[in-house]
Backbone as CSV, one residue per row, in Angstrom:
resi,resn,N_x,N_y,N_z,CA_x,CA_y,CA_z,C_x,C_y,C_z
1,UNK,8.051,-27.416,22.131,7.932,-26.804,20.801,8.437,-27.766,19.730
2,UNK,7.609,-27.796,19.064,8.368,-28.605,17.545,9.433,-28.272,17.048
3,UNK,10.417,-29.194,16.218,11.465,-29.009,15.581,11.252,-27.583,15.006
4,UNK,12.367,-26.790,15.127,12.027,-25.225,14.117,12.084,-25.506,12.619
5,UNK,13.292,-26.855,12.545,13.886,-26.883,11.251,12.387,-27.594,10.149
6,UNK,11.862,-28.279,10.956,10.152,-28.659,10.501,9.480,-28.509,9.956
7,UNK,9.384,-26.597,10.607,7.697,-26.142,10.661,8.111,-24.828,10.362
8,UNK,6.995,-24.216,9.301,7.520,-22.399,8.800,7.105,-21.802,10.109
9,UNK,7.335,-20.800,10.525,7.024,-20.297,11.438,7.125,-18.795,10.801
10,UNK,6.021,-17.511,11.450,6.204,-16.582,10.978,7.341,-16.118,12.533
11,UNK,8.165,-14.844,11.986,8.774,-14.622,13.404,9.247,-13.232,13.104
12,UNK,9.331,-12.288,14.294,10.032,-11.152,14.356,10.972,-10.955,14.269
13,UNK,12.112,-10.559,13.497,13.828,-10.527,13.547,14.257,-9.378,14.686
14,UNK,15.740,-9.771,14.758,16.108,-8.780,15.637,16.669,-7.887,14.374
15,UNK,17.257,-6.647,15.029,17.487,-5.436,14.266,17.816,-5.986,13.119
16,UNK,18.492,-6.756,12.490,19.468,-7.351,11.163,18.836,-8.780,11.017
17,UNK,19.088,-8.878,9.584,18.003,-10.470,9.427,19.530,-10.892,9.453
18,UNK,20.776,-10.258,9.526,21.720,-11.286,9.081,22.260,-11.682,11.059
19,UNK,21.755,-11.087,11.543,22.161,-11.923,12.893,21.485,-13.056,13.000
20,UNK,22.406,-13.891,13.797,22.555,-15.687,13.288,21.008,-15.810,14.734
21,UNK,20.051,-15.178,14.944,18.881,-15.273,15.643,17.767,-14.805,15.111
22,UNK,16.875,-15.049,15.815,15.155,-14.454,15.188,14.533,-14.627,16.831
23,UNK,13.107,-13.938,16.997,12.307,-13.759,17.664,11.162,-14.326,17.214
24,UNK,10.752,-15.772,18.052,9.245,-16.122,17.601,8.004,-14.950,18.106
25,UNK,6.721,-15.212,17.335,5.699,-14.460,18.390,5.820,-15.134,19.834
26,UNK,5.898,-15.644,20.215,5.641,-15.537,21.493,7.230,-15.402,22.471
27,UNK,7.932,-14.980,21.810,8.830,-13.883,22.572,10.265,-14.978,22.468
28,UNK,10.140,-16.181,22.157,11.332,-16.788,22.750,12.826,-17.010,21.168
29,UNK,13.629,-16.715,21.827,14.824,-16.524,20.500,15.341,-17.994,20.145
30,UNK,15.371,-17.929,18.849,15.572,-18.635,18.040,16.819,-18.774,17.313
31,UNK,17.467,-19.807,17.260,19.052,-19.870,16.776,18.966,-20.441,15.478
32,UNK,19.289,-19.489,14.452,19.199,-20.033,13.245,19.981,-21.344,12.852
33,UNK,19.706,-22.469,12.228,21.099,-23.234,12.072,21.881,-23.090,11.406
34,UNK,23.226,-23.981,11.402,24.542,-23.217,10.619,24.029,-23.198,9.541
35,UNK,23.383,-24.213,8.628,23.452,-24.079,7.401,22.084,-23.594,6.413
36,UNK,21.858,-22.946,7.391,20.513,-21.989,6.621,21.455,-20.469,6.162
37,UNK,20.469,-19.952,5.118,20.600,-18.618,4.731,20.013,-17.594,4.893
38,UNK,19.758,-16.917,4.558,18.457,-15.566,4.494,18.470,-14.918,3.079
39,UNK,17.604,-15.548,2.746,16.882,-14.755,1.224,16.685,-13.609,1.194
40,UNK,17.009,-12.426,0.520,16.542,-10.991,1.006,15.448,-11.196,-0.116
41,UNK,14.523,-10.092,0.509,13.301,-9.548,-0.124,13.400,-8.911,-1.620
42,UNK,12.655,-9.355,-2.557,12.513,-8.594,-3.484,12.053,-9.090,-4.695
43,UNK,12.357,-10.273,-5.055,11.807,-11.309,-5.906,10.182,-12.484,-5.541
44,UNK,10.017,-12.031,-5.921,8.219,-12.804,-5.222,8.592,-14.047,-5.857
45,UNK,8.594,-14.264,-6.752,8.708,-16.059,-7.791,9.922,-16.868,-6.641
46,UNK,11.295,-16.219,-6.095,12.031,-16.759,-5.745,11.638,-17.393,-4.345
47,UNK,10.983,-16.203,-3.985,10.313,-16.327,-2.121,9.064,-17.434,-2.388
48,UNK,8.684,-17.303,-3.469,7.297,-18.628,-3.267,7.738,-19.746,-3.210
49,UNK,9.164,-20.229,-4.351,9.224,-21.268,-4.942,10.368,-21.768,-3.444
50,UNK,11.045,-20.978,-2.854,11.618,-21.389,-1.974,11.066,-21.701,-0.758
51,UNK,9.880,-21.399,-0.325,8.832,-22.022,0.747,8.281,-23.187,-0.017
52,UNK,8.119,-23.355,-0.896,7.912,-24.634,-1.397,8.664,-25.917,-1.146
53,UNK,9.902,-25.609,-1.177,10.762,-26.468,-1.382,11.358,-27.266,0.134
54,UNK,10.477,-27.085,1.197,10.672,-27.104,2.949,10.600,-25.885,3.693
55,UNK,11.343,-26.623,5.008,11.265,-25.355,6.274,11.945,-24.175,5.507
56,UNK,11.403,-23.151,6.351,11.331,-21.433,5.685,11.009,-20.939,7.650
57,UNK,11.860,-19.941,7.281,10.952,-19.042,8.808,11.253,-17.597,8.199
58,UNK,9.962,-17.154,7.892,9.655,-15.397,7.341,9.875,-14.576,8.587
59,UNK,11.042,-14.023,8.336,11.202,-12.555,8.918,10.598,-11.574,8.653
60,UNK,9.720,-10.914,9.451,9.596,-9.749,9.695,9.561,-8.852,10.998
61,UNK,9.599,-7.398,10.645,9.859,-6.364,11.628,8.734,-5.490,11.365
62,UNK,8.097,-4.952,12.742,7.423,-4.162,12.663,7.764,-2.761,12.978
63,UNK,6.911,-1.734,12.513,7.664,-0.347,12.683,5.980,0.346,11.861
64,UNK,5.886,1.056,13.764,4.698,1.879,13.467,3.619,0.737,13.120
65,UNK,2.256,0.891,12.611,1.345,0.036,11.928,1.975,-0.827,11.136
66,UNK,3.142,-0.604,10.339,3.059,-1.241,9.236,4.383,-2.639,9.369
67,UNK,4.162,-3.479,8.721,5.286,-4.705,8.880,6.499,-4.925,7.780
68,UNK,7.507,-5.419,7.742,8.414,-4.885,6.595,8.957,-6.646,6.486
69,UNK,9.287,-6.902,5.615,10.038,-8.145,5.330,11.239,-8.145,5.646
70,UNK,12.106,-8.917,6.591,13.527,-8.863,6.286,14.134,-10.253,5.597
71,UNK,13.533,-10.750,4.942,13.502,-11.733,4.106,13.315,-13.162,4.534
72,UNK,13.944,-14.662,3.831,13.424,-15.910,4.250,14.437,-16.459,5.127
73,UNK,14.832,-17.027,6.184,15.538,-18.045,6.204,15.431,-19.636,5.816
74,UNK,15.927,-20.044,5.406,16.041,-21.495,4.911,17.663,-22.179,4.497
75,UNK,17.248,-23.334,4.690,18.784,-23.688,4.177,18.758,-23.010,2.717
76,UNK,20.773,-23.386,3.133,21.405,-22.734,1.410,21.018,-23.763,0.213
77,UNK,21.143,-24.537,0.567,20.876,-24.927,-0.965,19.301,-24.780,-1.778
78,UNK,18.570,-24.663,-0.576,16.826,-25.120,-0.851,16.935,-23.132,-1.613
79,UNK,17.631,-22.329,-1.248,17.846,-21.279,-1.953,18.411,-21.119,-2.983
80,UNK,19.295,-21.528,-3.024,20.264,-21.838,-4.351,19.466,-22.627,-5.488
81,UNK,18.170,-23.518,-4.750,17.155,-24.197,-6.144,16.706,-23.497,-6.204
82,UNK,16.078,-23.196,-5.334,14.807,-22.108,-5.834,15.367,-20.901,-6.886
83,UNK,16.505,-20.533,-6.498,16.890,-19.475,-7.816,16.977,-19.981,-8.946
84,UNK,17.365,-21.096,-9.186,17.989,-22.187,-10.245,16.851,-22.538,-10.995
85,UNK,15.874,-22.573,-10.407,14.284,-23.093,-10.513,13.663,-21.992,-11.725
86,UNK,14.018,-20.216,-10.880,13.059,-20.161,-11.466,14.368,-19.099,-12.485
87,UNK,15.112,-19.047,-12.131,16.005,-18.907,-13.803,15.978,-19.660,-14.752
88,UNK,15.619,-20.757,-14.564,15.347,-22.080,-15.864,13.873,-21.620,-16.440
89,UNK,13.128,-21.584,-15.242,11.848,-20.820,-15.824,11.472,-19.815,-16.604
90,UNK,12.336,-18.923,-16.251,12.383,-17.228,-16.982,13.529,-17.898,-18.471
91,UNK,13.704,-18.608,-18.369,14.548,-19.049,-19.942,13.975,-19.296,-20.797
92,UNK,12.874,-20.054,-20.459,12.606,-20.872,-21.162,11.609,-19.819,-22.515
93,UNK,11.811,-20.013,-23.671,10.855,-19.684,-24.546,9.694,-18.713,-24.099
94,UNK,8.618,-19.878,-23.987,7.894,-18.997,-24.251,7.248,-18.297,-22.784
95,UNK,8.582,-17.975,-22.059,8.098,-17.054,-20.638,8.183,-15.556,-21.382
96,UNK,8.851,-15.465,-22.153,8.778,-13.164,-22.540,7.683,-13.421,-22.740
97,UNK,7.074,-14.118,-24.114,5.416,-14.200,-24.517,4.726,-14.142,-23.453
98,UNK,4.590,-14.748,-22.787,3.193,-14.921,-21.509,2.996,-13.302,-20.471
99,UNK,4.942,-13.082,-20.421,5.767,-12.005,-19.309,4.463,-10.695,-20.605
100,UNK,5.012,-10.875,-21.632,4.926,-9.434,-22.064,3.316,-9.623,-21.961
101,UNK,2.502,-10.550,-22.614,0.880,-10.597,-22.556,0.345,-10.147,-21.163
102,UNK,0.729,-10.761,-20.040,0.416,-10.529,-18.819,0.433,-9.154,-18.645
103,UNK,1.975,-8.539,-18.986,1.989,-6.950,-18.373,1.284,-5.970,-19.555
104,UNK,0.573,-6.663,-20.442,-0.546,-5.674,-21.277,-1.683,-5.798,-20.805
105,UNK,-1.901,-7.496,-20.360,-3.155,-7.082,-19.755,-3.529,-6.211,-18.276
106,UNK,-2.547,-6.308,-17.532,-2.391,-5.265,-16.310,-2.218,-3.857,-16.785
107,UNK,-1.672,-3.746,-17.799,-1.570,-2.048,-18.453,-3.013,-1.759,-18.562
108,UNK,-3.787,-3.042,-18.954,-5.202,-2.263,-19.647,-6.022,-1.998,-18.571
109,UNK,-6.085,-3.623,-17.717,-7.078,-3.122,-16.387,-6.712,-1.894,-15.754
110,UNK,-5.027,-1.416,-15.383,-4.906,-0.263,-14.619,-5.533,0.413,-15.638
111,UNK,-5.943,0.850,-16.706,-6.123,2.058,-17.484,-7.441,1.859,-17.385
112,UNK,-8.247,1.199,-17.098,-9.503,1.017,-17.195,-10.058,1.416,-15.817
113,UNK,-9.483,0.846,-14.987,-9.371,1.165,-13.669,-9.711,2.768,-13.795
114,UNK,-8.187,3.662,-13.758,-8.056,5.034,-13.607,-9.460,5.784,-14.603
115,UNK,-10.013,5.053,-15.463,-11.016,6.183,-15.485,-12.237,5.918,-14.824
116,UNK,-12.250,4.536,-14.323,-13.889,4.364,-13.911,-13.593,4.759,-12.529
117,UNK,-12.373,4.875,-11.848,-12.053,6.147,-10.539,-12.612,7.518,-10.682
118,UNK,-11.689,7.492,-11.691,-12.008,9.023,-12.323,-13.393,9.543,-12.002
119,UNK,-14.197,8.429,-12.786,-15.306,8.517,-12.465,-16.509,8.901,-11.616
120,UNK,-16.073,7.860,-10.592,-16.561,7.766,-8.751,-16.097,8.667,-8.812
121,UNK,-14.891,9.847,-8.811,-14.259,11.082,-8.104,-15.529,12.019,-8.485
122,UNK,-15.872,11.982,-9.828,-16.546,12.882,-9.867,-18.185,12.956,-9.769
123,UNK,-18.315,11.799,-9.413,-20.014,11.227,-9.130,-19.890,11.986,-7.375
124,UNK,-18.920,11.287,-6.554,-18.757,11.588,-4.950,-18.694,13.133,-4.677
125,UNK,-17.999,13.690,-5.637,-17.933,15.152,-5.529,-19.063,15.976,-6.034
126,UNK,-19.854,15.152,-7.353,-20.783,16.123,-7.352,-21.465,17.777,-7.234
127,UNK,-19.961,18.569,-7.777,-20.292,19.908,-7.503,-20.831,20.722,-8.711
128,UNK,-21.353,21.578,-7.977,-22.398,22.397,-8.987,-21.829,22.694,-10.147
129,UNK,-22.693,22.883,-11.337,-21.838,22.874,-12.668,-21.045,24.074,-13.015
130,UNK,-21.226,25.245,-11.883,-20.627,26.532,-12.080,-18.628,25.858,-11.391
131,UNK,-18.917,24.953,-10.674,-17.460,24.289,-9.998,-17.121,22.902,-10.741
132,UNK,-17.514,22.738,-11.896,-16.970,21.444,-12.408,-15.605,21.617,-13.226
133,UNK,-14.558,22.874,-13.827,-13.948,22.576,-14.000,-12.796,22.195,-12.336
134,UNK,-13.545,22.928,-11.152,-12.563,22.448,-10.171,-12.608,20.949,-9.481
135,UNK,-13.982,20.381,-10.222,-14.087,19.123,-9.939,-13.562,18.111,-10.352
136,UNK,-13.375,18.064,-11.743,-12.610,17.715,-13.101,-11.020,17.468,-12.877
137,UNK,-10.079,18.729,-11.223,-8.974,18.891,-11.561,-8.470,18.163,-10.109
138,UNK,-9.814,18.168,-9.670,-9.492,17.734,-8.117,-9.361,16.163,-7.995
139,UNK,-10.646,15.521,-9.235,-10.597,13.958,-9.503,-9.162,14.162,-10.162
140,UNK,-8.285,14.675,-11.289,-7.145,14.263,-11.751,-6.427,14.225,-10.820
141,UNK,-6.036,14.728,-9.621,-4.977,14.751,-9.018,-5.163,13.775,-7.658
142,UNK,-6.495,13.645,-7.739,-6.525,12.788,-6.842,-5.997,11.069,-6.902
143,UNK,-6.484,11.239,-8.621,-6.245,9.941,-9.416,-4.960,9.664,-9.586
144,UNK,-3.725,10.604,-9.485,-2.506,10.741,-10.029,-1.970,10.335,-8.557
145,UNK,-2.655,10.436,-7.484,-1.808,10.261,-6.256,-2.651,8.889,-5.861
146,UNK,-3.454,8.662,-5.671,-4.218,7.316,-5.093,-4.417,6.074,-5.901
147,UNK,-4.224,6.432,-7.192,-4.027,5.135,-8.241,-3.145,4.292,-8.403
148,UNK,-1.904,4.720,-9.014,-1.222,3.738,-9.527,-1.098,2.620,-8.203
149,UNK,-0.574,1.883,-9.506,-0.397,0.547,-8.252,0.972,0.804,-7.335
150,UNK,1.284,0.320,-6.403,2.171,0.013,-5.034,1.700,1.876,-4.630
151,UNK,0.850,2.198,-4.598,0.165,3.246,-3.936,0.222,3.133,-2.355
152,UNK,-0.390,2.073,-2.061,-1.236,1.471,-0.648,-2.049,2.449,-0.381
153,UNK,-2.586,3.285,-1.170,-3.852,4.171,-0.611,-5.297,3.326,-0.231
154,UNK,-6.226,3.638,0.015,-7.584,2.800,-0.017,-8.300,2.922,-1.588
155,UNK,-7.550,3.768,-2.411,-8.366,3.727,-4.243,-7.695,2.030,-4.569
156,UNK,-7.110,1.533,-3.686,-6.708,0.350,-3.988,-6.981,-1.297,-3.742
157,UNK,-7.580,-0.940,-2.694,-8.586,-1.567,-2.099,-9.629,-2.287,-3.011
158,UNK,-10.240,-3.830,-2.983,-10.853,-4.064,-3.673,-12.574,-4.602,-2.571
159,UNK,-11.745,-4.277,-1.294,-13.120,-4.717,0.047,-13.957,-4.236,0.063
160,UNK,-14.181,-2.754,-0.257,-15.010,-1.645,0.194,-15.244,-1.543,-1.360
161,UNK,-16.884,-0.906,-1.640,-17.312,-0.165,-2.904,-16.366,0.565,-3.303
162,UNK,-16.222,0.961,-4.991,-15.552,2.001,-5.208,-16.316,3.524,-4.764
163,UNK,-17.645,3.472,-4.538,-18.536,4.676,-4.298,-17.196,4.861,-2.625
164,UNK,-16.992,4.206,-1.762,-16.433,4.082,-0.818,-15.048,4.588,-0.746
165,UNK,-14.638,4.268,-1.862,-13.136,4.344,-2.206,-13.051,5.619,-2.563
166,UNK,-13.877,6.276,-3.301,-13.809,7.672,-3.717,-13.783,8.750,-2.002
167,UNK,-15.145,8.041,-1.801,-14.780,9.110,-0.778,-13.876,9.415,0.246
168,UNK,-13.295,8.206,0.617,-12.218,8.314,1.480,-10.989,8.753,0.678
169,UNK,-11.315,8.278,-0.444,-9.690,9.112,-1.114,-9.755,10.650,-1.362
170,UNK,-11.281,11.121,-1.159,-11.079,12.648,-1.076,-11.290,12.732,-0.321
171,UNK,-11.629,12.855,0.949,-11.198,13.396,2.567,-9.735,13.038,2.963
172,UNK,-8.863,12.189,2.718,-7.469,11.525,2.664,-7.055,12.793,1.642
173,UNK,-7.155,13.215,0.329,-6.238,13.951,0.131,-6.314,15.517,0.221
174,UNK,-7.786,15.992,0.539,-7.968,17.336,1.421,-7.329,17.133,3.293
175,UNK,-7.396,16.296,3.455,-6.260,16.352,4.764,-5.332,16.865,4.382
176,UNK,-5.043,16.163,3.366,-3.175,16.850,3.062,-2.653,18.062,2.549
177,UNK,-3.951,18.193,1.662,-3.292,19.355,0.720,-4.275,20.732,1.642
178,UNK,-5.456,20.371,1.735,-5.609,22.010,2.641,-5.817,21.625,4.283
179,UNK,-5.460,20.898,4.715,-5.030,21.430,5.917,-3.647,21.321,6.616
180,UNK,-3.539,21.653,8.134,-2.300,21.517,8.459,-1.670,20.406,9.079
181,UNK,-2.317,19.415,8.626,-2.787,17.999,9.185,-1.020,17.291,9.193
182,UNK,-0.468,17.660,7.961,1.161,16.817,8.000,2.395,17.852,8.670
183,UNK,1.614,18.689,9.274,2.563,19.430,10.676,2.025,19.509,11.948
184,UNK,1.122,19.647,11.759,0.734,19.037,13.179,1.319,17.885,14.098
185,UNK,1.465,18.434,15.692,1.997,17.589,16.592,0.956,17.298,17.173
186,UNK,0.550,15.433,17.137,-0.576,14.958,17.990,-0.362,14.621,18.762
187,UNK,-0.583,14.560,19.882,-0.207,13.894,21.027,-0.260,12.471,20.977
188,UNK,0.567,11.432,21.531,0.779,10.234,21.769,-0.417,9.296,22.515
189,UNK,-1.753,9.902,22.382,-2.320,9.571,23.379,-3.587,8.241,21.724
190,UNK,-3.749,7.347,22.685,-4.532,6.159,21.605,-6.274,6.854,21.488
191,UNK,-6.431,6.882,20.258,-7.599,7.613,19.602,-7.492,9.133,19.199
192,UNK,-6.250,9.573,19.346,-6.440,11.277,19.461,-6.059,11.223,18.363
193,UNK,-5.638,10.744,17.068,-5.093,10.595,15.723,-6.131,10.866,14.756
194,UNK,-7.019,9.329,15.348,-8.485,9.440,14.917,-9.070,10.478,15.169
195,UNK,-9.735,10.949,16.080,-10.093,12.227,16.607,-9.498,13.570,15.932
196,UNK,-8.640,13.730,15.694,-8.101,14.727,14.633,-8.537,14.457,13.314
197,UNK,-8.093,13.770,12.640,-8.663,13.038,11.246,-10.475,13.179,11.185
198,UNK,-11.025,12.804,12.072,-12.543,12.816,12.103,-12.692,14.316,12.209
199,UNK,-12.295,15.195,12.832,-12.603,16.579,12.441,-12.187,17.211,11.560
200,UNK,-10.892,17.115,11.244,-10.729,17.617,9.937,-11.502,16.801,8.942
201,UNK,-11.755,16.008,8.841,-13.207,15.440,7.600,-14.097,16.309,7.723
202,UNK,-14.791,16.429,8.635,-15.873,17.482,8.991,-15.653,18.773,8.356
203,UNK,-14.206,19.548,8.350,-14.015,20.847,7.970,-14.350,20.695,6.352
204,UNK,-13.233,18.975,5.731,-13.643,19.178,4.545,-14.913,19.337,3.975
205,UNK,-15.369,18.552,4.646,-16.814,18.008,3.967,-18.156,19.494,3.735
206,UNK,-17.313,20.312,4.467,-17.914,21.671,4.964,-17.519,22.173,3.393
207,UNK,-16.253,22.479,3.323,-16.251,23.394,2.111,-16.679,22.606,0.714
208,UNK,-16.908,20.754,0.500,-17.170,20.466,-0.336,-18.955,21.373,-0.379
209,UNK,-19.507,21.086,0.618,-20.477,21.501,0.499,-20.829,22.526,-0.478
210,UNK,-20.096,23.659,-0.152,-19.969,25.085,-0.969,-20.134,24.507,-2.127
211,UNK,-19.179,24.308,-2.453,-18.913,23.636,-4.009,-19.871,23.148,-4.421
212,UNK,-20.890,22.217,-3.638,-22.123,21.339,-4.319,-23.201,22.093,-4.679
213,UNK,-23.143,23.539,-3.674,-24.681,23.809,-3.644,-24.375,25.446,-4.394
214,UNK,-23.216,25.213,-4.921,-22.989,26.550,-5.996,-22.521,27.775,-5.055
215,UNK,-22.264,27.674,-4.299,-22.444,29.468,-3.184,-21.332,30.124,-3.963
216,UNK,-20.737,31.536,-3.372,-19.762,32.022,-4.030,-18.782,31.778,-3.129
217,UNK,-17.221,31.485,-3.433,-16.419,31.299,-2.963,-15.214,32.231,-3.311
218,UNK,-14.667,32.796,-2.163,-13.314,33.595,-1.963,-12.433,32.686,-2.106
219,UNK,-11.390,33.104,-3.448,-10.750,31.509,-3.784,-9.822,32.052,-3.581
220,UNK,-9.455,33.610,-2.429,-8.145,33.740,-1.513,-8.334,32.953,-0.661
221,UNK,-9.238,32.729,0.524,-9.614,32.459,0.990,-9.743,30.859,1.275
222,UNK,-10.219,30.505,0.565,-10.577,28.723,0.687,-9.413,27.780,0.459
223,UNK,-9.175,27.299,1.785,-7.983,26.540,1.014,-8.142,25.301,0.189
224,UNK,-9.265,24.555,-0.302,-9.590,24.067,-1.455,-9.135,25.052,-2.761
225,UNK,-9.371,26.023,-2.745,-9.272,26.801,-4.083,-8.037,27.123,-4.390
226,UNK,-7.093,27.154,-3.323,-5.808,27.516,-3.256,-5.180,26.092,-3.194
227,UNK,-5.353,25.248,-3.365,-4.849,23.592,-3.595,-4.893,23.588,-4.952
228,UNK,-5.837,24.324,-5.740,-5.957,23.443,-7.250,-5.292,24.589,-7.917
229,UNK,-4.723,25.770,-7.183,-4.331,26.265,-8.223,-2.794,25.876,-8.900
């Protein structure tokens, strides 16, 4: 194996990034050296500029699907620039100007964003005009939960069509709100998750129906109707 001190390596931590070890992928432990640190997570400018600056080995831990940062190791000082780096940076003049322009123009795209969602919500739903104020209330809330940014919903997603994005963000939030989908006990078994999820789509997609083709609806009854109230 190559020098560690070398080469970034991505690697699994053990329980604590502050134990003086790490776990490569391929299983074998790793002894941090004395004079490295561990960057904790939370500053993006600090974590870039400090992989810049040499060897780095990114901690992370997995848990469930998803992966979590337990921050950088690298030597101390190549940390100590990198902060130094980009505090000189954030000083300087004209960084508020650029800081504040930047976060207007992200104010506008998100706002531009949330209505052309809005939008798709209510193109995908398409319900009869006798059900459009429940269509109207079902895109707001859908928009209020699957939009903003650090969401991680799929309205966030830029891979898939937004025609795409709509619809999975309304079968995703009729899972939640009318069925019994976030008490339910699934069994541990691989595909039966899916397999649940794929039928309850089916149930939704059943009562959107109603809604599209005008029928009358018992709004004791429907638990769509009893979601928006």
């Amino acid at each position: 194996m190559k020098d560690p001190e070398h080469e970034t390596l991505l690697v699994t931590s053990s329980p604590s990034p502050f134990h003086r070890f790490v776990w490569d992928k391929q299983g074998r432990r790793l002894d941090i050296p004395e004079h490295w640190d561990c960057l904790k997570p939370g500053d993006a400018a600090v974590t870039k500029t400090l992989k810049s600056l040499g060897p780095s080995w990114t901690a992370t831990r997995k848990k469930g699907r998803k992966v979590f940062s337990d921050g950088v190791w690298a030597p101390a000082e190549n940390i100590a620039e990198a902060k130094r780096l980009v505090a000189e940076k954030r000083a300087a003049p004209d960084y508020a100007r650029k800081r504040e322009a930047d976060l207007k123009r992200r104010e506008r795209k998100q706002a531009e964003y949330e209505v052309m969602f809005y939008e798709a919500l209510l193109n995908w739903l398409d319900f009869h005009p006798r059900y459009q104020a429940e269509a109207e209330k079902m895109a707001k809330l859908i928009c209020a939960h699957a939009v903003p940014v650090g969401s991680g919903t799929v309205a966030r997603t830029e891979r898939i069509p937004i025609e795409d994005r709509a619809s999975a963000a309304v079968i995703a939030w009729m899972r939640h709100a009318t069925t019994a989908y976030d008490n339910m006990h699934i069994p541990l078994v691989k595909g039966r998750r899916r397999e649940v999820r794929r039928e309850l789509a089916q149930q939704s997609k059943k009562i959107l129906s109603a809604y599209r083709q005008g029928r009358d609806i018992d709004r004791d009854l429907c638990p769509l109707a009893r979601a928006l109230r």
